[in-house]
ChimeraX commands (.cxc) that place a marker at each C-alpha (Angstrom):
marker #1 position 0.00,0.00,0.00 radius 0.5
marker #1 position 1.40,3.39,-0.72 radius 0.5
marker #1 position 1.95,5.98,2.05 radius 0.5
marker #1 position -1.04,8.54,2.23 radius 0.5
marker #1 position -0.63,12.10,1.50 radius 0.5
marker #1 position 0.44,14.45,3.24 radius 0.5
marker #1 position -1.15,17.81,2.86 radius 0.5
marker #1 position -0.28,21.41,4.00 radius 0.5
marker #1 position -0.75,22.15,7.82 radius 0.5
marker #1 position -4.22,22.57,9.01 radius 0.5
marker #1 position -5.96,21.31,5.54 radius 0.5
marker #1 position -8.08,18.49,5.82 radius 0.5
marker #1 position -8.37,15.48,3.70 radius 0.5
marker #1 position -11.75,13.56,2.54 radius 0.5
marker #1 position -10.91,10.45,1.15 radius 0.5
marker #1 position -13.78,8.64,-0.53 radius 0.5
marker #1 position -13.08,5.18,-3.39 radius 0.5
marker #1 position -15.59,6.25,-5.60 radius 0.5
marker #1 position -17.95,9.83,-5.88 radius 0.5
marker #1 position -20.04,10.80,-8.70 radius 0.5
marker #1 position -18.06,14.17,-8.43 radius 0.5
marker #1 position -15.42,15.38,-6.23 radius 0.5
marker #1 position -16.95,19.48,-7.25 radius 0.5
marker #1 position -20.27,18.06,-5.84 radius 0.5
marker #1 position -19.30,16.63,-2.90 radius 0.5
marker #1 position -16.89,19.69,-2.40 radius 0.5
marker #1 position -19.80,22.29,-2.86 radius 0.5
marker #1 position -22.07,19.91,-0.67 radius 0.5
marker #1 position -19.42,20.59,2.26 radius 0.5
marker #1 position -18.89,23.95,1.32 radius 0.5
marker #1 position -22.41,24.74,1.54 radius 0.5
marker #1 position -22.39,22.73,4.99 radius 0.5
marker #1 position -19.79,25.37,6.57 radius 0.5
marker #1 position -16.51,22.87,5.79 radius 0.5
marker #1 position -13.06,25.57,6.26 radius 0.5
marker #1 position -11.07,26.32,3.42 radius 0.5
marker #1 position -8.29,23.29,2.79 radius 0.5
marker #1 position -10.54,20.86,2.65 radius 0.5
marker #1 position -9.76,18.29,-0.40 radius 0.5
marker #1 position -12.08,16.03,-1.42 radius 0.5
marker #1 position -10.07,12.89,-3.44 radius 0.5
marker #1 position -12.07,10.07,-4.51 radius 0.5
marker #1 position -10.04,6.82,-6.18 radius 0.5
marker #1 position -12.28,7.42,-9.41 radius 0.5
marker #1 position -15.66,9.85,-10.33 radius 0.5
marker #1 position -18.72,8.25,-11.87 radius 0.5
marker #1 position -19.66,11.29,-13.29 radius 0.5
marker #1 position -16.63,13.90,-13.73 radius 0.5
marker #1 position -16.71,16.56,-15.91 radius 0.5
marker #1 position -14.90,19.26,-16.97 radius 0.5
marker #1 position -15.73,22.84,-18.84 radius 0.5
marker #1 position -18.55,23.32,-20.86 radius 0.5
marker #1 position -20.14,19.94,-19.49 radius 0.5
marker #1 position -18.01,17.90,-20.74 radius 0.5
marker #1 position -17.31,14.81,-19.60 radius 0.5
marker #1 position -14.11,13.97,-17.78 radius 0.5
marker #1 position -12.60,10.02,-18.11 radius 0.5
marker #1 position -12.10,9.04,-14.36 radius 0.5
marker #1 position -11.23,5.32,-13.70 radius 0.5
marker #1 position -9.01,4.47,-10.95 radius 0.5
marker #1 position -5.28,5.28,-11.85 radius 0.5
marker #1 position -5.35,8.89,-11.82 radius 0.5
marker #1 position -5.52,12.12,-9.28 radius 0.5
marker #1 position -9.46,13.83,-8.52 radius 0.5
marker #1 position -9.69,15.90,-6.44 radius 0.5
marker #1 position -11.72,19.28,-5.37 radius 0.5
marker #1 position -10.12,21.83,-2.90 radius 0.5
marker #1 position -12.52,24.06,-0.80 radius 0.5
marker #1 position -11.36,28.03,-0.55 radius 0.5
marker #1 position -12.83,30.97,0.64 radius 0.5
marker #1 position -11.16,33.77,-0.85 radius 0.5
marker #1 position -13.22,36.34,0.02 radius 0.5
marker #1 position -13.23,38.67,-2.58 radius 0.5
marker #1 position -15.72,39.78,-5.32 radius 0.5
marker #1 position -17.37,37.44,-7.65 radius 0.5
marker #1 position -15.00,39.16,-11.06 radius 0.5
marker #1 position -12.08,38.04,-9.20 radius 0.5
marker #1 position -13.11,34.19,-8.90 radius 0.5
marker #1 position -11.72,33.41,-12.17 radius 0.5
marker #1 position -8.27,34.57,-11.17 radius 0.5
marker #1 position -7.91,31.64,-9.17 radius 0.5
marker #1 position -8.26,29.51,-12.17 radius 0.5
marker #1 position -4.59,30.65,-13.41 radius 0.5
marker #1 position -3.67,30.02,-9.87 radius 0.5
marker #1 position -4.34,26.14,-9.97 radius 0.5
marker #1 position -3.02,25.98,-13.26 radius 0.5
marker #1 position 0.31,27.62,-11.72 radius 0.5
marker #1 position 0.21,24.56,-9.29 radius 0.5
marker #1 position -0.63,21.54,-11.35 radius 0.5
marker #1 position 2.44,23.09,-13.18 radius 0.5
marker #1 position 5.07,23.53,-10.17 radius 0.5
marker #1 position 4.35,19.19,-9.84 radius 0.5
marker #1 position 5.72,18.56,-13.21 radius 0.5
marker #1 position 8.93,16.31,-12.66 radius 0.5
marker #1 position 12.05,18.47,-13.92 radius 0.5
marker #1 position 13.23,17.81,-17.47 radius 0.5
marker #1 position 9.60,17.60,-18.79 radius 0.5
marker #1 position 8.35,20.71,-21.32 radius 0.5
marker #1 position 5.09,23.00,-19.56 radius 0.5
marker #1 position 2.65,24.65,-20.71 radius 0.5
marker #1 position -0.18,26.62,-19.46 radius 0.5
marker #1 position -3.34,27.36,-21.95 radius 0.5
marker #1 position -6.05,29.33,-21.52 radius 0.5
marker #1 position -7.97,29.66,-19.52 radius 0.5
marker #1 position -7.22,26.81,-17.07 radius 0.5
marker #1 position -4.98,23.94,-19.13 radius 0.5
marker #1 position -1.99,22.69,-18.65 radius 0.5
marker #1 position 0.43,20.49,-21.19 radius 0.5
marker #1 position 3.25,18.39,-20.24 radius 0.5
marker #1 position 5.44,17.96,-23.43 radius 0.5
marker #1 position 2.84,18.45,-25.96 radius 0.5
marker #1 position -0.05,16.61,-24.14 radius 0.5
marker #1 position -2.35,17.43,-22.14 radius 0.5
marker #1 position -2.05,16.42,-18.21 radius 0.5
marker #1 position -4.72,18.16,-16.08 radius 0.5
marker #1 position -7.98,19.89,-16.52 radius 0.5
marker #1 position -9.76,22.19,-14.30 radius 0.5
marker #1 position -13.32,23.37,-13.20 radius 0.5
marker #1 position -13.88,26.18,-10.68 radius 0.5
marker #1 position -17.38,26.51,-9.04 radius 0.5
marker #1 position -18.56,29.14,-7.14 radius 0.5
marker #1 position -20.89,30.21,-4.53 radius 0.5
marker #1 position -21.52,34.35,-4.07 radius 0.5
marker #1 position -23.21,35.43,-2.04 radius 0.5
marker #1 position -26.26,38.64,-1.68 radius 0.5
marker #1 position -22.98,41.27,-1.51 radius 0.5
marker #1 position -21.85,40.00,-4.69 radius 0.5
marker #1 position -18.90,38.35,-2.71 radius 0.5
marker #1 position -17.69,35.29,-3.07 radius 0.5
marker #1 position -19.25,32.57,-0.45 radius 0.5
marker #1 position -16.58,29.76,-1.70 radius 0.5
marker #1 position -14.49,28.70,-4.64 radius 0.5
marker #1 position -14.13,24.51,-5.27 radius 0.5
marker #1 position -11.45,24.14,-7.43 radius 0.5
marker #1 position -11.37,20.26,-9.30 radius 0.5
marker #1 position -8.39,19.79,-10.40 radius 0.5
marker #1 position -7.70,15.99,-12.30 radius 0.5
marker #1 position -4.12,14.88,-13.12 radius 0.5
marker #1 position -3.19,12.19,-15.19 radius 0.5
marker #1 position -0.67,10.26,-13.17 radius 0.5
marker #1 position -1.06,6.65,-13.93 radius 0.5
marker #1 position -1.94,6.53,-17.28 radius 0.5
marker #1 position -2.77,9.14,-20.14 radius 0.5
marker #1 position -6.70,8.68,-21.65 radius 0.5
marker #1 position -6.95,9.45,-25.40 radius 0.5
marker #1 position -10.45,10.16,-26.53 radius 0.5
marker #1 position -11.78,10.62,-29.79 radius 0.5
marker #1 position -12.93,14.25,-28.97 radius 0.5
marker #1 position -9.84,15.21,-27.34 radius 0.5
marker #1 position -8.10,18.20,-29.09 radius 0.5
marker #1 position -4.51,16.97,-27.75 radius 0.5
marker #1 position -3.07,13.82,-26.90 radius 0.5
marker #1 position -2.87,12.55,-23.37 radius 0.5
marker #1 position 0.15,12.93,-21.02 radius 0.5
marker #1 position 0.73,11.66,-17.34 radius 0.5
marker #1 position 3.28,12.90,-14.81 radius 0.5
marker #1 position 3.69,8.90,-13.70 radius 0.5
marker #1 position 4.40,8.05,-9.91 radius 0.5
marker #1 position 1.55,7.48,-7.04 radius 0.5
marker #1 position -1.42,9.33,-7.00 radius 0.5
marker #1 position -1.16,9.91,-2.92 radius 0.5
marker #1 position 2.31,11.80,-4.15 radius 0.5
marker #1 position 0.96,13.41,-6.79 radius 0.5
marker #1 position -2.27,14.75,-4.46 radius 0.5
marker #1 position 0.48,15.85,-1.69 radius 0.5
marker #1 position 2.51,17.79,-4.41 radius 0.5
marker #1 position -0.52,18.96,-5.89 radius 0.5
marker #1 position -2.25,20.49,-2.34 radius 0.5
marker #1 position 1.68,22.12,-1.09 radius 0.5
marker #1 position 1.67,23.95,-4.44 radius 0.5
marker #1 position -1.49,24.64,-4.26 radius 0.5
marker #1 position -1.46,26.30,-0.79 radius 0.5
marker #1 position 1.58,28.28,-1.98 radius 0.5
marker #1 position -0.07,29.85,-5.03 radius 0.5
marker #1 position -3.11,30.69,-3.29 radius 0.5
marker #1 position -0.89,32.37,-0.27 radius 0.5
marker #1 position 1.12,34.32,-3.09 radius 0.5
marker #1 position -2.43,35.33,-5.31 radius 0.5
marker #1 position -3.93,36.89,-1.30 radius 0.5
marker #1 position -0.60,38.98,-0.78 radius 0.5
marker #1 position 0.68,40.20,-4.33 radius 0.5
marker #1 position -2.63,39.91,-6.19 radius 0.5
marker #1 position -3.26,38.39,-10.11 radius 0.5
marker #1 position -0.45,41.01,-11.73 radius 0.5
marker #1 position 2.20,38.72,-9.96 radius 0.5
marker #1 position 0.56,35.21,-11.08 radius 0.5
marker #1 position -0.74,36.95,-14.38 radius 0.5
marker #1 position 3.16,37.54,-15.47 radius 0.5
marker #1 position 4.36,33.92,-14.34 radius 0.5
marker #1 position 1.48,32.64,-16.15 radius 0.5
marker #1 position 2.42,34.02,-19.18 radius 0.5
marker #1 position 6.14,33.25,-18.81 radius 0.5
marker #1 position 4.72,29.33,-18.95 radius 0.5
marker #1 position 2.45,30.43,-21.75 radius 0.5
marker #1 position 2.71,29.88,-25.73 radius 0.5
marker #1 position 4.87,32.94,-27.27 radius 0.5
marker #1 position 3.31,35.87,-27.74 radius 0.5
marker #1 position 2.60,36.58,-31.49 radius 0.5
marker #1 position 1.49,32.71,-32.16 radius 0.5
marker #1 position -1.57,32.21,-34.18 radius 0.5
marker #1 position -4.21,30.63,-32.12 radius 0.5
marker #1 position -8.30,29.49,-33.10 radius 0.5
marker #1 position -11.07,30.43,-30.10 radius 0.5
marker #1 position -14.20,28.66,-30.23 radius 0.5
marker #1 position -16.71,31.44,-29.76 radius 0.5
marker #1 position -19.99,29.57,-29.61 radius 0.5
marker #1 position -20.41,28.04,-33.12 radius 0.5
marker #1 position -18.22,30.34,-34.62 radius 0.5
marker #1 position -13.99,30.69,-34.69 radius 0.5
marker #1 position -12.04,34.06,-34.20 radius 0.5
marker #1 position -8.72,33.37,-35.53 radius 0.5
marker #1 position -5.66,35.95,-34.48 radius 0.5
marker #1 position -2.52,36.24,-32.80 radius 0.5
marker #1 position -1.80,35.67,-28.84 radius 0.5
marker #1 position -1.38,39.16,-27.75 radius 0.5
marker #1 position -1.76,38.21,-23.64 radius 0.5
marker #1 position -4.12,38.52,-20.68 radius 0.5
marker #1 position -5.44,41.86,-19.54 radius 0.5
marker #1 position -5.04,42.53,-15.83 radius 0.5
marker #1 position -8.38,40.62,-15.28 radius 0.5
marker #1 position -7.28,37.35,-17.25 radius 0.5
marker #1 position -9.14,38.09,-20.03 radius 0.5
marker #1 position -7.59,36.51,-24.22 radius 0.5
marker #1 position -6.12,39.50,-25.79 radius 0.5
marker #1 position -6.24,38.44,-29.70 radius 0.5
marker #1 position -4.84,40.58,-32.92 radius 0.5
marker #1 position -6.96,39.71,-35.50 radius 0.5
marker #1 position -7.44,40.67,-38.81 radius 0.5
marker #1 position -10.33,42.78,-37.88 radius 0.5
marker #1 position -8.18,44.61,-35.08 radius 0.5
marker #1 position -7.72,43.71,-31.68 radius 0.5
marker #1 position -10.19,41.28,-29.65 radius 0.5
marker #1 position -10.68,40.73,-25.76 radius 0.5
marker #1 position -12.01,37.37,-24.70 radius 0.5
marker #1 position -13.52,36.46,-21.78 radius 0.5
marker #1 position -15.16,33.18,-22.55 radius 0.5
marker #1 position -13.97,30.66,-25.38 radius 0.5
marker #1 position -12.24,27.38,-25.94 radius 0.5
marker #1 position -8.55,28.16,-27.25 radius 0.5
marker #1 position -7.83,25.24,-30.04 radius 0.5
marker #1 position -4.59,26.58,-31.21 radius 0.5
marker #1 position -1.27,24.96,-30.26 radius 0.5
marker #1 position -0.04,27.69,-28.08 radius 0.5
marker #1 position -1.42,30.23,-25.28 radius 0.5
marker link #1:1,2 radius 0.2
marker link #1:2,3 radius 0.2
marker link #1:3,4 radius 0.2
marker link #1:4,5 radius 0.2
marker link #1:5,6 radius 0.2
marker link #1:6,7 radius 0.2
marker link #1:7,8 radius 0.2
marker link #1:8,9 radius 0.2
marker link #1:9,10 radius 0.2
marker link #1:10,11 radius 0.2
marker link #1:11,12 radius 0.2
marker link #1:12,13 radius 0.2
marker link #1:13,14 radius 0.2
marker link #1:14,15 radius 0.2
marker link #1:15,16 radius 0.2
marker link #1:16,17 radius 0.2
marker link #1:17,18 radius 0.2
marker link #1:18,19 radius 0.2
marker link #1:19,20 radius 0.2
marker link #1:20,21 radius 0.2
marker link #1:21,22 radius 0.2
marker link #1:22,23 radius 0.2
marker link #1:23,24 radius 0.2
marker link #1:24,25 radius 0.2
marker link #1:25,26 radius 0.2
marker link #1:26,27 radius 0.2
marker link #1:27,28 radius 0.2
marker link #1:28,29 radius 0.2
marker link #1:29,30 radius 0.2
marker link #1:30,31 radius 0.2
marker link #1:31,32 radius 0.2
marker link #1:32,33 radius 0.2
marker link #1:33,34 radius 0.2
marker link #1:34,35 radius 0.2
marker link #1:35,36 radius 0.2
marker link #1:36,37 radius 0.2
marker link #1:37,38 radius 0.2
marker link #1:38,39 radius 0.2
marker link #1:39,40 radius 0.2
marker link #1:40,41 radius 0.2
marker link #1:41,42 radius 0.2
marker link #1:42,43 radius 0.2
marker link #1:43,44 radius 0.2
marker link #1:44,45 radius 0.2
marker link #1:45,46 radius 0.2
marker link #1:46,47 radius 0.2
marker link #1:47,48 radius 0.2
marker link #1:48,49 radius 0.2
marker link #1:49,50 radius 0.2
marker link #1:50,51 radius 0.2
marker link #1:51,52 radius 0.2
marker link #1:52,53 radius 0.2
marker link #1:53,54 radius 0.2
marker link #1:54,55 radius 0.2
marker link #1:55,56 radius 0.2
marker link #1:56,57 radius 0.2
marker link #1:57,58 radius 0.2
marker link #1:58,59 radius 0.2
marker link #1:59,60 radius 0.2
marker link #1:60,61 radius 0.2
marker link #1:61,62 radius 0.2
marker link #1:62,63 radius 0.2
marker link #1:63,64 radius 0.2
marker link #1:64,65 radius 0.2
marker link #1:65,66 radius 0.2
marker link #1:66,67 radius 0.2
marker link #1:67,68 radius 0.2
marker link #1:68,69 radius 0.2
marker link #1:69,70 radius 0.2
marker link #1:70,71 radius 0.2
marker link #1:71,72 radius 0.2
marker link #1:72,73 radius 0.2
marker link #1:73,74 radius 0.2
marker link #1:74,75 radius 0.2
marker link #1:75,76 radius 0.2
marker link #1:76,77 radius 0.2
marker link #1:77,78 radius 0.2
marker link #1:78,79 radius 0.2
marker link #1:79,80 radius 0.2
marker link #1:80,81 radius 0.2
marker link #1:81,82 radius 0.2
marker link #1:82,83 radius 0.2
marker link #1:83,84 radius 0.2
marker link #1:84,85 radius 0.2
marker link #1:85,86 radius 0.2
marker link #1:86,87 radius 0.2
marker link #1:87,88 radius 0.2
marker link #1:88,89 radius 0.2
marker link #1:89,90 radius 0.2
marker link #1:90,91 radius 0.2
marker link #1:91,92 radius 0.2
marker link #1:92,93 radius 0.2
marker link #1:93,94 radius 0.2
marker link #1:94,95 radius 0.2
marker link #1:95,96 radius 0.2
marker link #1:96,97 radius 0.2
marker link #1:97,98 radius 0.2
marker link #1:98,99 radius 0.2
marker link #1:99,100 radius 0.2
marker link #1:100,101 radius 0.2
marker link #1:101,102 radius 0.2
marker link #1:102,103 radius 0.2
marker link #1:103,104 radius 0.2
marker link #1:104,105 radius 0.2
marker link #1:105,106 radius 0.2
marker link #1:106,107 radius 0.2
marker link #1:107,108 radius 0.2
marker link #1:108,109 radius 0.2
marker link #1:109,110 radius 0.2
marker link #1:110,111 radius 0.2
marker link #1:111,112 radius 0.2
marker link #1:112,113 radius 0.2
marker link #1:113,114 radius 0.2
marker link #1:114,115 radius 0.2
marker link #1:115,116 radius 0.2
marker link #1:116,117 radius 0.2
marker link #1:117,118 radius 0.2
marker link #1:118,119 radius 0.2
marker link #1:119,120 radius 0.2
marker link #1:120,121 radius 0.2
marker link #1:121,122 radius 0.2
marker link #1:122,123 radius 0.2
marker link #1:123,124 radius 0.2
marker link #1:124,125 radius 0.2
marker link #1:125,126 radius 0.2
marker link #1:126,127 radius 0.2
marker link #1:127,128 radius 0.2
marker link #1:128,129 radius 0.2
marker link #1:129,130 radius 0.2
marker link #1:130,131 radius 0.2
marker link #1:131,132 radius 0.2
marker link #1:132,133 radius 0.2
marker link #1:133,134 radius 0.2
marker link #1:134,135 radius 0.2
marker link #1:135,136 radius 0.2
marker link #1:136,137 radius 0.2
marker link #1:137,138 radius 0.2
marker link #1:138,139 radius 0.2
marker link #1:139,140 radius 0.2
marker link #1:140,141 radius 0.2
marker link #1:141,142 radius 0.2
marker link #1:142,143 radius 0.2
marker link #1:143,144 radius 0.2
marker link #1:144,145 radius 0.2
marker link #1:145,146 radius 0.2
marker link #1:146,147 radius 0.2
marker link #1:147,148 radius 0.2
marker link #1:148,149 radius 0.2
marker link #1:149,150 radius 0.2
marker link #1:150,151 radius 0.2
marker link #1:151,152 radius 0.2
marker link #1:152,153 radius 0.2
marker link #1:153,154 radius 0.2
marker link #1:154,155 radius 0.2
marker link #1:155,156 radius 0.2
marker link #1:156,157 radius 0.2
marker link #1:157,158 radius 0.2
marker link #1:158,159 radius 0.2
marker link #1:159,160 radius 0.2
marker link #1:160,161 radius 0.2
marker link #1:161,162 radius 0.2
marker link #1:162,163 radius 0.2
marker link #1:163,164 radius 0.2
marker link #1:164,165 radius 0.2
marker link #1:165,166 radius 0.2
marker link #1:166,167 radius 0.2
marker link #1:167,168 radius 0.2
marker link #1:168,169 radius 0.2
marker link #1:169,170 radius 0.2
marker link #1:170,171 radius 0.2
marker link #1:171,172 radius 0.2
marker link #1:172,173 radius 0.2
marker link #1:173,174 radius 0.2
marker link #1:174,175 radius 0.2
marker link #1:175,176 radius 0.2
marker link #1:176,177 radius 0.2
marker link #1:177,178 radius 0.2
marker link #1:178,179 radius 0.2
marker link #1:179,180 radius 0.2
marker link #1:180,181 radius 0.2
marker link #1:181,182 radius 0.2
marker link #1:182,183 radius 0.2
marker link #1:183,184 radius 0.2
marker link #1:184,185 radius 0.2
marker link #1:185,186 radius 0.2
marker link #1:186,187 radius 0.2
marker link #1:187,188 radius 0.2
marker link #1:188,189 radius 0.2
marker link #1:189,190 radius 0.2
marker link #1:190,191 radius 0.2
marker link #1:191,192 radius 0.2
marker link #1:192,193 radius 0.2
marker link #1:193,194 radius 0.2
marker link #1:194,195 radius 0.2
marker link #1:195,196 radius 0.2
marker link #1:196,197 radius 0.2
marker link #1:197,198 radius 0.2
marker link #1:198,199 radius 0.2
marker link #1:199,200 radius 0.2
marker link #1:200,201 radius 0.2
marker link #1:201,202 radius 0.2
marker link #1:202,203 radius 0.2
marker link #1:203,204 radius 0.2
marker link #1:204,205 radius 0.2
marker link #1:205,206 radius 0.2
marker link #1:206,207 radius 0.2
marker link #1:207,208 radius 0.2
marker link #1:208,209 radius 0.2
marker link #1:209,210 radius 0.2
marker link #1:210,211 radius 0.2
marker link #1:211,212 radius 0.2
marker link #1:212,213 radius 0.2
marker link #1:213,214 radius 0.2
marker link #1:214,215 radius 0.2
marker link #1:215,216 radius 0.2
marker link #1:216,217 radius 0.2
marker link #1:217,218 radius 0.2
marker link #1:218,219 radius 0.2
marker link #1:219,220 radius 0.2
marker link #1:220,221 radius 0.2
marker link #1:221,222 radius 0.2
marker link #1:222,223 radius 0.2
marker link #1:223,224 radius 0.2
marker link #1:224,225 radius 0.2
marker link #1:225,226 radius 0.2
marker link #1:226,227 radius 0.2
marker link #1:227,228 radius 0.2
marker link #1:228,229 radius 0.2
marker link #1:229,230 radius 0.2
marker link #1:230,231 radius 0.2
marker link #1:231,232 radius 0.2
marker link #1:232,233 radius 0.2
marker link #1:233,234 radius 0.2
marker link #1:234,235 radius 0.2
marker link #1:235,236 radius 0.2
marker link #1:236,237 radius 0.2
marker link #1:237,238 radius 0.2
marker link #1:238,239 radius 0.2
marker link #1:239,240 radius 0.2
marker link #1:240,241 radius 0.2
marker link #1:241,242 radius 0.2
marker link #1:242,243 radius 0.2
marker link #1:243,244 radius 0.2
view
């Protein structure tokens, strides 16, 4: 049996085999009062899913996993904490392996991607925000490859109990960094993990496609695109380009 993780002082762990969704049973316990630091890891989902609905592959081999945290700040600054856990999943790559963040939440390990990850959110009636559940999944045991899947599957390899230990110091780290020197800080590392600037990227806008060049992230993490039409701020799309 492999050691259990070890998580950051004074987080809490919730270890389940099986959930239909670590978000749901996260926002369940939010909702029920449970402190911030309080992961929810389940051996495999029966219902996972990932932006946009979609559904997220989650047999036993691989990290789920929800973290609970109250931020309190206002509900336009929830997102922020999206390129936060994207910062983390990235400081567990092993050394020697390529990373890459995409927007708005993605993160690629030598051309593949290794992690997704869904923020919910509760506000409440002063438009600030009650609690954030972050799911984060890792691929760690083995890499699924589905048909719809617009890159190929990586995993970091190991044990998912070190991967989920890894996962929650880094995590508590960003989050501590994001509360005392705000996005601009996190917005400038993200980019330094980001494709180059000037790289042509496609956006999924709804049905449609705006095709342009990566131009950055405005200081609310907002796509800033160069198109042929002039420039273009995003604040909700899928990014299906190779880069950003």
């Amino acid at each position: 049996m492999n050691p259990p993780p070890v998580l950051p002082d004074g987080w809490t762990l919730v270890a389940l085999d099986t959930v239909g969704s670590t978000n749901d049973e996260a926002a369940r316990l939010a909702d029920s009062g449970a402190p911030e630091g309080t992961v929810v890891w389940s051996r495999e989902q029966t219902g996972g899913r990932g932006r946009r609905g979609r559904r997220w592959s989650s047999p036993v081999g691989n990290l789920y996993t929800s973290t609970i945290l109250r931020p309190d700040c206002v509900a336009s600054r929830a997102a922020e904490i999206g390129f936060v856990a994207a910062l983390a999943v990235a400081d567990m790559v092993p050394a020697g392996r390529e990373v890459r963040v995409k927007w708005p939440n993605d993160v690629l390990v030598d051309g593949g991607k290794v992690a997704g990850i869904l923020l919910e959110s509760a506000v409440g009636d002063g438009g600030r925000v009650l609690h954030v559940v972050a799911g984060i999944g890792v691929n760690v045991g083995f890499a699924p490859q589905l048909p719809d899947m617009r890159y190929p599957g990586a995993a970091l390899g190991g044990t998912v109990e070190t991967a989920l230990g890894k996962l929650a110091a880094a995590l508590a780290r960003r989050v501590e960094e994001w509360r005392r020197t705000g996005f601009q800080a996190v917005r400038s590392e993200w980019l330094a993990q980001a494709g180059p600037l000037g790289a042509v990227v496609d956006v999924r806008l709804g049905e449609g496609l705006v095709r342009g060049r990566f131009a950055g992230l405005d200081h609310e993490g907002a796509l800033l695109l160069d198109t042929a039409d002039g420039p273009r701020r995003i604040v909700s799309g899928e990014l299906l380009g190779r880069a950003a």
